[in-house]
C-alpha positions as CSV (number, residue, x, y, z in Angstrom):
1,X,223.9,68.9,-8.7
2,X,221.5,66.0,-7.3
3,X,219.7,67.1,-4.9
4,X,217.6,64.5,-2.2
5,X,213.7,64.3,-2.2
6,X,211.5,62.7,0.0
7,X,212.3,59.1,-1.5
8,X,215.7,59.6,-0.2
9,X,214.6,60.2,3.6
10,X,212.6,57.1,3.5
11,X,215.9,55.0,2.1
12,X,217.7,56.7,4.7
13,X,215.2,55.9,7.4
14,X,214.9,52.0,6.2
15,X,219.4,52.2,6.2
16,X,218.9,53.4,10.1
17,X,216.5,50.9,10.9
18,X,218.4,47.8,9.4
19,X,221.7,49.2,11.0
20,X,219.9,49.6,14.4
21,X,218.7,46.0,14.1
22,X,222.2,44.9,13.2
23,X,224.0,46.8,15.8
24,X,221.3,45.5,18.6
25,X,221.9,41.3,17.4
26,X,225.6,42.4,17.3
27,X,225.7,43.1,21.1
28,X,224.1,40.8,21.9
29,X,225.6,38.0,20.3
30,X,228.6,39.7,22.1
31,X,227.7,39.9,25.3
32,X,226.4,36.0,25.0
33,X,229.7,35.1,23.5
34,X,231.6,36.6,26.7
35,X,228.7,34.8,29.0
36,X,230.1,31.3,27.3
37,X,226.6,31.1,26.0
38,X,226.6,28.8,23.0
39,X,222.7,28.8,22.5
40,X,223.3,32.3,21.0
41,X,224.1,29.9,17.7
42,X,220.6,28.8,18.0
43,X,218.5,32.0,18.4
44,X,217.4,32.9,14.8
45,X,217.4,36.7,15.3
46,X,221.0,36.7,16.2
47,X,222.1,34.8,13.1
48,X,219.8,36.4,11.0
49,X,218.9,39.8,12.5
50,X,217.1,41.3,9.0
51,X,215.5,38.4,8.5
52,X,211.9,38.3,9.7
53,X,209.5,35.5,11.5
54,X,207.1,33.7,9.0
């Protein structure tokens, strides 16, 4: 049997961060889309969300 190690919790903590980031630009691109808000097509961290600046 495999069992995890500390490398595991830091995979697991990166997995929650990215879904976290994910889930925020996802309601928000929702709530923007209900709005009528068409700039939310031109705000980089909702069309990208894991993507970072620079």
């Amino acid at each position: 049997m495999i069992e995890a190690d500390a490398p595991f919790e830091a995979l697991a903590k990166r997995l929650a961060a990215r879904a976290a980031t994910l889930a925020a630009a996802h309601a928000t691109a929702r709530l923007l889309r209900t709005r009528g808000d068409e700039r939310r097509w031109r705000r980089a961290g909702l069309v990208w969300p894991l993507f970072a600046k620079g």
